[in-house]
MARBA-3410 file (N, C-alpha, C, O; in Angstrom, 1 decimal):
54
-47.4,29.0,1.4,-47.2,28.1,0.3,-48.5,27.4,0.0,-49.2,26.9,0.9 ~ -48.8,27.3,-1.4,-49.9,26.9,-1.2,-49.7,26.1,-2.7,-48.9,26.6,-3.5 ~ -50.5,24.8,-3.0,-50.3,23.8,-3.8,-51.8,23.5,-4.5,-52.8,24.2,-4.4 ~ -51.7,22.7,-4.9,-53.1,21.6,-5.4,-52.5,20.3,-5.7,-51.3,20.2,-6.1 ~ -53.2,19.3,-5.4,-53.0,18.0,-5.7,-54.7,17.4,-5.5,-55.5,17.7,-4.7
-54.8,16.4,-6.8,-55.9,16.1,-6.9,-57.1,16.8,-6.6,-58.1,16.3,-6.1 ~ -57.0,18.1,-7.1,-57.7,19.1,-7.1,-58.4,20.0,-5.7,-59.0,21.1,-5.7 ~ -57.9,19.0,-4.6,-57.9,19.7,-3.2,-56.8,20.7,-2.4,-55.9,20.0,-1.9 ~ -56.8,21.9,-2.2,-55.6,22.6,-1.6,-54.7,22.1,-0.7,-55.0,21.7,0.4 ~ -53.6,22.2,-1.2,-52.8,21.7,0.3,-52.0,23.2,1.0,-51.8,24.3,0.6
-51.8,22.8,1.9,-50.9,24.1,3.1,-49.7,23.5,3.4,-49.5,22.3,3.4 ~ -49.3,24.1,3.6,-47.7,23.8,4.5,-47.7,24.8,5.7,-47.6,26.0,5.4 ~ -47.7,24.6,6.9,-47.4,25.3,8.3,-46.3,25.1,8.6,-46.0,24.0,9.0 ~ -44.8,26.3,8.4,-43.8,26.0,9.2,-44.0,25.4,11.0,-44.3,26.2,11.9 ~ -43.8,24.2,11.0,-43.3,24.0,12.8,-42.5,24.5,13.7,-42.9,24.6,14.9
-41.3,24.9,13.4,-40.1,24.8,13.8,-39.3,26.4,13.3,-39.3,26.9,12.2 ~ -39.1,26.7,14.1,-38.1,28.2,13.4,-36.9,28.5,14.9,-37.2,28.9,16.0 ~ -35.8,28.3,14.6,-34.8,28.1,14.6,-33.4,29.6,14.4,-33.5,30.6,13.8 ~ -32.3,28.9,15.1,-31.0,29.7,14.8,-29.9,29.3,14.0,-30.2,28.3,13.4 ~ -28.8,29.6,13.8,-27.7,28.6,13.7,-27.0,29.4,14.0,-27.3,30.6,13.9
-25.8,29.0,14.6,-24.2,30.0,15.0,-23.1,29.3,14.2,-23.0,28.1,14.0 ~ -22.6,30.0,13.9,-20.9,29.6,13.3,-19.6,30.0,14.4,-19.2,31.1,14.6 ~ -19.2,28.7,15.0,-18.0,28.6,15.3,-16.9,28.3,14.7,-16.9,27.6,13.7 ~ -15.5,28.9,15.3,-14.6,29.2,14.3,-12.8,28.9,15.7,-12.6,29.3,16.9 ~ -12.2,28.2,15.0,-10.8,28.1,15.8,-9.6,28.4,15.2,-8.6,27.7,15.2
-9.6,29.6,14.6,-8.5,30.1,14.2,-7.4,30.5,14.9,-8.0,30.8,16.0 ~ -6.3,30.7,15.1,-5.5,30.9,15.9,-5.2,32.4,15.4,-4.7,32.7,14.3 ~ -5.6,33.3,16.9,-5.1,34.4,16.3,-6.2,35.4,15.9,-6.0,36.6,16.2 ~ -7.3,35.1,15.3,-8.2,35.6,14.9,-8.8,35.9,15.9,-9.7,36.7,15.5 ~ -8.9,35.7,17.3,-10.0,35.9,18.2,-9.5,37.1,19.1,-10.2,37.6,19.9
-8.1,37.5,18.9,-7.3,38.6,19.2,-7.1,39.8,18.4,-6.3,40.7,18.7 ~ -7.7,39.8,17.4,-7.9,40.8,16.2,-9.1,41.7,16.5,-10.0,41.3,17.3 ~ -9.2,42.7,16.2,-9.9,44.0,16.6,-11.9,43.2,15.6,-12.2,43.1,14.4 ~ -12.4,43.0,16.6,-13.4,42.7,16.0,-14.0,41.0,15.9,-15.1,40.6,15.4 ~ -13.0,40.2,16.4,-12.9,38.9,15.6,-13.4,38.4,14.3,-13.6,39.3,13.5
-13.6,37.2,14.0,-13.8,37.1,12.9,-15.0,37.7,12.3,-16.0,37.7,13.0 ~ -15.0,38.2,11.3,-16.3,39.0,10.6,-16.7,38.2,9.3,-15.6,37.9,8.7 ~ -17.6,37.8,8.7,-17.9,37.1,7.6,-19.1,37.4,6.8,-20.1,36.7,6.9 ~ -18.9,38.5,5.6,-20.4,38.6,4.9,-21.6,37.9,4.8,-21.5,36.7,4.6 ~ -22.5,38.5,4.8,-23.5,37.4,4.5,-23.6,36.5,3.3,-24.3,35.5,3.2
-22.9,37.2,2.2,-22.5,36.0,1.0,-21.4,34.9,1.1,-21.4,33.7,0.8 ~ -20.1,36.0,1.8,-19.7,34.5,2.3,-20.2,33.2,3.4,-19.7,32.1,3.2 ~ -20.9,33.4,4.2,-21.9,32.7,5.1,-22.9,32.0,4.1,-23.2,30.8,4.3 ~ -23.3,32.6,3.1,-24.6,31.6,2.4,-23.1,30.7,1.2,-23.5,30.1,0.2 ~ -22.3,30.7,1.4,-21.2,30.3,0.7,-21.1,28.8,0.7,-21.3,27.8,0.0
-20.7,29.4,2.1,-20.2,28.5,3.2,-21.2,27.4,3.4,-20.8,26.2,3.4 ~ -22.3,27.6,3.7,-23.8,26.9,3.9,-24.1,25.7,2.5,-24.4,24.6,2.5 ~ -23.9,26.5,1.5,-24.1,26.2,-0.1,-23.1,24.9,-0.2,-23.4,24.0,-1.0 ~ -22.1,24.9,0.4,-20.5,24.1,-0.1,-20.1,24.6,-1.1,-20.2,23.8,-2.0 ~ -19.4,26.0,-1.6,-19.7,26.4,-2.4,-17.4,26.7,-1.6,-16.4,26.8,-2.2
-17.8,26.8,-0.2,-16.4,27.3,0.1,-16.5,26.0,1.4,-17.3,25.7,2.3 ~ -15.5,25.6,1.2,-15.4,24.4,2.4,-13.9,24.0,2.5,-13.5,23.0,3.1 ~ -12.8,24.9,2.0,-11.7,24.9,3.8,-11.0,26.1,2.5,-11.3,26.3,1.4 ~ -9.8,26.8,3.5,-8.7,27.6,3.1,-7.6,26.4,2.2,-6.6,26.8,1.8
END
């Protein structure tokens, strides 16, 4: 990423790179062939608050 301000370049260096996991307590679902499965649109959904409960 690269910017200008006051006519000098600025940078940005990511620091930090990282995971996340999704845990889940469904009853039932963890005994299902596969357990829970969730597209990656639903997951960026979910992230967005876009989907936030049943």
């Amino acid at each position: 990423l690269q910017a200008t301000a006051s006519g000098n370049p600025v940078l940005h260096f990511p620091v930090l790179v990282g995971s996340i996991s999704v845990f889940h307590s469904l009853p039932g679902v963890a005994a299902a062939a596969g357990g829970l499965q969730l597209s990656p649109c639903t997951l960026s959904a979910i992230f967005q608050g876009r989907i936030t409960q049943v």
